[in-house]
C-alpha positions as CSV (number, residue, x, y, z in Angstrom):
1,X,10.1,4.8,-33.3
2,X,7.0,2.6,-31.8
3,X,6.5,3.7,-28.2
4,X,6.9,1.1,-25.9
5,X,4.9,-2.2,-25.0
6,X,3.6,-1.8,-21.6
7,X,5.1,-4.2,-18.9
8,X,3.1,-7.6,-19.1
9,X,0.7,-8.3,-16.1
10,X,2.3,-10.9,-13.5
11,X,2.2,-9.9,-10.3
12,X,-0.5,-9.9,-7.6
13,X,0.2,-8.7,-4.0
14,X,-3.0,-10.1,-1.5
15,X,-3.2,-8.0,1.8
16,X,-3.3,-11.1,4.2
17,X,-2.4,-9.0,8.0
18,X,-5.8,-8.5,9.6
19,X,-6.8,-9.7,12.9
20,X,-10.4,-10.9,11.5
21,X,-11.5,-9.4,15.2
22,X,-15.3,-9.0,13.3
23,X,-14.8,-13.5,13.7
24,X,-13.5,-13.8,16.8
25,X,-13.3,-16.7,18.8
26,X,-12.8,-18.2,15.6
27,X,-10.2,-16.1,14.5
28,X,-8.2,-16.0,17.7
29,X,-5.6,-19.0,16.1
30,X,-6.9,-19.6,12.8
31,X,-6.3,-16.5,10.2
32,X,-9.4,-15.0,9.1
33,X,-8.6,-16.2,5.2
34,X,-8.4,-19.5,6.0
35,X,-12.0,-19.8,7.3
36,X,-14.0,-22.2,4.7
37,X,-16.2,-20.7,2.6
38,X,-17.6,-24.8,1.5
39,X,-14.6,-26.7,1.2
40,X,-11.8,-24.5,0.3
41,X,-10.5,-21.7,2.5
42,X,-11.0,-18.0,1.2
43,X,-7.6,-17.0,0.4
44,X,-8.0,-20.2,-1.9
45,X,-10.6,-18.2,-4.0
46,X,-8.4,-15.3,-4.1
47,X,-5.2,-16.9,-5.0
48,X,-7.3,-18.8,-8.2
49,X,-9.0,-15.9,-9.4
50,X,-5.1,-14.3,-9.7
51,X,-4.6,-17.2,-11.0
52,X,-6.7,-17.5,-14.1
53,X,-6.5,-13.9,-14.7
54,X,-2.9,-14.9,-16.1
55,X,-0.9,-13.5,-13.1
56,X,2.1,-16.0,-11.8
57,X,3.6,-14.9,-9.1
58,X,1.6,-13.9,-5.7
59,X,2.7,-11.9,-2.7
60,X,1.2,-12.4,0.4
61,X,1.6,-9.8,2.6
62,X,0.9,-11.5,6.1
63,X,1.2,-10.5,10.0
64,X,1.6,-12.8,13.0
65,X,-0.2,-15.9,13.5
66,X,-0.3,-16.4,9.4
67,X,1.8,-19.5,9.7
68,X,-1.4,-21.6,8.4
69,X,-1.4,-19.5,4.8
70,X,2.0,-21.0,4.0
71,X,1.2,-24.4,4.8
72,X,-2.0,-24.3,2.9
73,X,-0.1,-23.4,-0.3
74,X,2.6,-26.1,0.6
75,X,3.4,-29.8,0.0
76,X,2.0,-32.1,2.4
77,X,3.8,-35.0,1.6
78,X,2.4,-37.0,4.9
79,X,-0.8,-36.3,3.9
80,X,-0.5,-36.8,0.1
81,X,1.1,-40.4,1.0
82,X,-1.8,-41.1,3.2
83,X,-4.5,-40.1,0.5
84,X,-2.4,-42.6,-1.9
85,X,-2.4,-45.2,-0.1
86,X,-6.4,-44.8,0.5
87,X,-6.2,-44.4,-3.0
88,X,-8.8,-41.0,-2.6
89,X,-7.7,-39.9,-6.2
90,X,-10.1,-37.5,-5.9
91,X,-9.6,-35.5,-2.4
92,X,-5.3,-36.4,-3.4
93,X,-6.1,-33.7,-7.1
94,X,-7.5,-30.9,-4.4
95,X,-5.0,-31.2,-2.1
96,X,-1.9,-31.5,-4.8
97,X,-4.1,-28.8,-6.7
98,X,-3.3,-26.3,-4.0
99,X,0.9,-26.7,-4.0
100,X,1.5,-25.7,-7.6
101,X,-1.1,-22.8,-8.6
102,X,1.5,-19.9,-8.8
103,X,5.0,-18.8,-7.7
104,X,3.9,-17.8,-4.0
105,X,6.0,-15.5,-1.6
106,X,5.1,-14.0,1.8
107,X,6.2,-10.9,3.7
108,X,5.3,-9.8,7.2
109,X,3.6,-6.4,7.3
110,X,5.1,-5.7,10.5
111,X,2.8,-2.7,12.2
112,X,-1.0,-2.9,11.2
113,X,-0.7,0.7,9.3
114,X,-3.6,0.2,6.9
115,X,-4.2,-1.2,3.6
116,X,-1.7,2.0,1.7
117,X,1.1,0.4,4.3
118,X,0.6,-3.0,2.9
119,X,0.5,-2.2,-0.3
120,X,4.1,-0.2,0.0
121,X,5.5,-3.3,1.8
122,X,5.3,-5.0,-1.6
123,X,7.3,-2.4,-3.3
124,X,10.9,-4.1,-3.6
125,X,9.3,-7.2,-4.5
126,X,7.1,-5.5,-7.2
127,X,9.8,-3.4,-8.9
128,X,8.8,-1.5,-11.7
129,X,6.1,-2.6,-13.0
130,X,2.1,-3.1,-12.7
131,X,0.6,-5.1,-10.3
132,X,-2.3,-6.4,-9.0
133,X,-4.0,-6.2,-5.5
134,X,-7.0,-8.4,-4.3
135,X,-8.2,-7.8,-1.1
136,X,-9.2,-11.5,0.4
137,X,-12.5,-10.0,1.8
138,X,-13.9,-9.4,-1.4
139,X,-14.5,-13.0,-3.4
140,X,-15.6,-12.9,-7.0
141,X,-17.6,-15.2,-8.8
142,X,-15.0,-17.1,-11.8
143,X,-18.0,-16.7,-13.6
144,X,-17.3,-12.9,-13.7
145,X,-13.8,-12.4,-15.4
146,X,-13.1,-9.1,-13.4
147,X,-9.7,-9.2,-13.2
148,X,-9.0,-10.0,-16.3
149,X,-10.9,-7.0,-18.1
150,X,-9.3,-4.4,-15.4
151,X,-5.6,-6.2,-16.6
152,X,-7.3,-5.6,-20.7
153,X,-8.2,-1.9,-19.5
154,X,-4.9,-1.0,-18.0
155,X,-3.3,-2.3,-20.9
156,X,-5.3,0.4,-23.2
157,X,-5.0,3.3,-21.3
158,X,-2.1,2.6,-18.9
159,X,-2.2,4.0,-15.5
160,X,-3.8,2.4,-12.4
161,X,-7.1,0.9,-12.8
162,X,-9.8,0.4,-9.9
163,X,-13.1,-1.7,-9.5
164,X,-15.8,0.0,-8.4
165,X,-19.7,-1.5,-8.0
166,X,-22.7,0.1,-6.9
167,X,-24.2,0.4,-3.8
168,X,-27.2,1.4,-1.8
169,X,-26.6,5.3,-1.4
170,X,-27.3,4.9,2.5
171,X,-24.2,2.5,2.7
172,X,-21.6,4.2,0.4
173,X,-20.3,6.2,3.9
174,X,-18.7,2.2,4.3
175,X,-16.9,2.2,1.0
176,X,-13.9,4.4,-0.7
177,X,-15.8,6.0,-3.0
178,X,-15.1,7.9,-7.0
179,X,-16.0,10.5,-9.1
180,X,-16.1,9.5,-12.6
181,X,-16.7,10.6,-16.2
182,X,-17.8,7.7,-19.0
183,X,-16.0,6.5,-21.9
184,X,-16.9,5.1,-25.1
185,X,-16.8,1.7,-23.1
186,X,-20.2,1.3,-21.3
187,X,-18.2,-0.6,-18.4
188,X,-14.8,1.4,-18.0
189,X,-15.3,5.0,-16.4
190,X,-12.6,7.6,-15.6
191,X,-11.9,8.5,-12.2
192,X,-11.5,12.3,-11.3
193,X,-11.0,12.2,-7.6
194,X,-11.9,9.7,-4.8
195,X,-13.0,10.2,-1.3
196,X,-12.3,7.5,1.5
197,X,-15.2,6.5,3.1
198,X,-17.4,10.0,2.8
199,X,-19.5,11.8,5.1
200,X,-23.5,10.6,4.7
201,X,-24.6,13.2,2.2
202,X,-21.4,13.7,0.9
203,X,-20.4,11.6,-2.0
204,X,-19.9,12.5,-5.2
205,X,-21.5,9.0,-6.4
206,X,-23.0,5.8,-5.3
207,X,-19.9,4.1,-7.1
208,X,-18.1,2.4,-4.3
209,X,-14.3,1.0,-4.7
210,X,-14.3,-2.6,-4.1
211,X,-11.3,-4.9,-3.6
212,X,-9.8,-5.5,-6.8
213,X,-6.7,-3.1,-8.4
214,X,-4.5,-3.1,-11.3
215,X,-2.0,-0.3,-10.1
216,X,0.9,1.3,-11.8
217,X,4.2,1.0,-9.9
218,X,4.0,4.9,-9.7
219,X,2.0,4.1,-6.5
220,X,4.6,3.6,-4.0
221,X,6.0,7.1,-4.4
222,X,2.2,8.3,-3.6
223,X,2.0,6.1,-0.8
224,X,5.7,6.8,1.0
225,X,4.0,11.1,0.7
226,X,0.7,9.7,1.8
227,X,0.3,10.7,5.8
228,X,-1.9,8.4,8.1
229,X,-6.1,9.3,7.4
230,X,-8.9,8.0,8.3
231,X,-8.4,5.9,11.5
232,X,-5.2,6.6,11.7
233,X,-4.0,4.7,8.5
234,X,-2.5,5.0,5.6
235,X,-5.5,4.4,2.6
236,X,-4.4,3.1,-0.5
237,X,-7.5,5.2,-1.8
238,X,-5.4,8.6,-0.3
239,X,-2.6,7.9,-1.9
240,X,-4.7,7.2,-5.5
241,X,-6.2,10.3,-5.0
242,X,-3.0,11.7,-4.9
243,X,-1.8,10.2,-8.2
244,X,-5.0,11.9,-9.6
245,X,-4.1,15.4,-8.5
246,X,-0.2,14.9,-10.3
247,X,-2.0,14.4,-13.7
248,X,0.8,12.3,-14.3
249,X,-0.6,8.9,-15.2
250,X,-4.8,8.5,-15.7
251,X,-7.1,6.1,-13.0
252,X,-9.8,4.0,-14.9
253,X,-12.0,2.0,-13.1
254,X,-14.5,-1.0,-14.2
255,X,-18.1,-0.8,-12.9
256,X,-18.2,-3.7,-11.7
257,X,-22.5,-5.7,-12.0
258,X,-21.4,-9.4,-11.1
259,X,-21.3,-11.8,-8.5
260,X,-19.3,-10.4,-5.4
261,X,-19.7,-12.2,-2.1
262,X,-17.9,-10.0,0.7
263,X,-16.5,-13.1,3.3
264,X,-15.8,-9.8,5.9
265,X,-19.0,-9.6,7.5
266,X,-20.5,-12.5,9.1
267,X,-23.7,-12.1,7.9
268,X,-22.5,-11.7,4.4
269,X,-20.1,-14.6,5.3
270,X,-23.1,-16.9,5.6
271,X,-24.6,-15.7,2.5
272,X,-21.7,-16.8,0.1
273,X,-21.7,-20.3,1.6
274,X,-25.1,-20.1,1.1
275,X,-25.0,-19.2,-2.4
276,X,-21.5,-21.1,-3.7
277,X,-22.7,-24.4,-2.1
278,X,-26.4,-24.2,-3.4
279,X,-24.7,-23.8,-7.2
280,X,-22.7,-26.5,-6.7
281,X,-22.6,-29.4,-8.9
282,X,-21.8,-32.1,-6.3
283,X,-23.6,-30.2,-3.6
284,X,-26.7,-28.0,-5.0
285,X,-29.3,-30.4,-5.9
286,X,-28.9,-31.9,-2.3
287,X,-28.7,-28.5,-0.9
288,X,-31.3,-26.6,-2.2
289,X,-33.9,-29.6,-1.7
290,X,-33.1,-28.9,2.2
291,X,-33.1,-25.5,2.3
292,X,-36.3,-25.0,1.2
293,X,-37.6,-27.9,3.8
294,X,-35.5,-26.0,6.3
295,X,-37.3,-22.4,4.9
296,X,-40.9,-23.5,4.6
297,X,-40.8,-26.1,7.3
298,X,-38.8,-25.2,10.7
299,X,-38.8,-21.5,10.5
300,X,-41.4,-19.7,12.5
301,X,-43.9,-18.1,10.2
302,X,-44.6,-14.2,10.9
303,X,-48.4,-13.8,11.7
């Protein structure tokens, strides 16, 4: 008897509940995803690189004051008509673009228990099988297929598989962080335990989780025995840990070297803008001609 094909990759759950407090005033009525990062709002990105990683059916898992992420993935027929009439073919593609990307669902979080909590509120909808989870903070280039290769590692060695990218030693006290042993694949590393957000001095590597995950549906059970950690939530990188100490089912991770921008931090914020719109087609050439006027002309030169 041949053993079993694994389920297929087609679900994606995206964390959407967060107050996006780190952007207020701007943040006080508008969700933090839907701030623009160019043209297109965040959780745009997030929901396209799902997207074109093969995955068809999206769960949002939102909070209060989300109402704006459902009507960005809706039809707006008023809107549509008007574009028509203007006959702005080309702003009428990226708005129509938006209604149809993927089967998309929404379900309120409730309680802002951490990211484990969200993660397990996506349980009946998951079922039994894999599943993805991209945290809209975290935008990757499409240049950089990450998602895909996790989704092609997962389906070799089964269990849950994680993303992980390195980072400045001094900063890893910010991240999850793994252990890891290598593999014959130079970018695919097995995880042997993980630490949420270690004490300076105190991590076992420099390889910090980031937020992509292709997890195994044996996760909810590990998250409904995970208790509240660090701040008083439930980490989804607990309850992984947890998985690791059953021996049950393996965790792989990719090492991740591409393009990540992180839209959580202002600063960093700024910086993907920056960098998207300066590699734009329509927009770089422009762009880049006044940034460097802006750069070598209007700044203040140190003595």
């Amino acid at each position: 008897m041949t053993p079993a094909q694994p389920a297929p990759l087609r679900k994606a759950v995206v964390p959407a509940a967060g107050m996006g407090t780190r952007f207020l005033p701007a943040t006080k009525a508008t969700p933090k995803e839907m701030l623009p990062v160019v043209d297109k709002p965040a959780i745009q990105y997030v929901v396209e690189e799902a997207v074109s990683a093969g995955l068809t059916d999206i769960l949002m898992i939102t909070g209060r004051n989300k109402r704006a992420l459902e009507d960005h993935f809706d039809r707006n027929q008023e809107l549509e008509r008007i574009l028509q009439d203007k006959g702005d073919q080309d702003r009428l593609r990226k708005v129509r673009a938006t209604n149809d990307l993927a089967a998309l669902h929404y379900v309120r979080q409730g309680e802002p228990k951490g990211l484990g909590h969200a993660v397990l509120c996506a349980a009946p909808h998951v079922g039994d099988e894999p599943f993805a989870v991209l945290l809209g903070d975290d935008l990757i280039d499409p240049r950089d297929p990450l998602l895909a290769r996790m989704a092609e590692v997962q389906r070799d060695h089964g269990g849950s598989v994680i993303a992980l990218m390195e980072v400045d030693p001094a900063q890893i006290h910010l991240y999850g962080c793994a252990e890891v042993a290598l593999t014959k694949d130079a970018d695919v590393v097995e995880v042997t335990s993980l630490v949420e957000k270690p004490q300076p001095g105190q991590a076992p590597s420099n390889l910090a989780v980031i937020g992509r995950y292709v997890l195994s549906p044996a996760v909810f059970d590990a998250l409904r025995d995970t208790p509240p950690g660090r701040g008083g939530e439930i980490q989804l990188t607990d309850a992984l840990e947890r998985l690791l100490a059953t021996g049950d089912e393996p965790i792989h991770a990719v090492v991740f070297k591409g393009r990540r921008y992180d839209t959580g931090d202002r600063g960093d914020y700024l910086r993907a803008i920056v960098r998207l719109a300066c590699e734009r087609e329509d927009l770089g050439a422009d762009f880049r001609t006044w940034l460097h006027q802006y750069v070598t002309q209007s700044l203040p030169h140190s003595p």
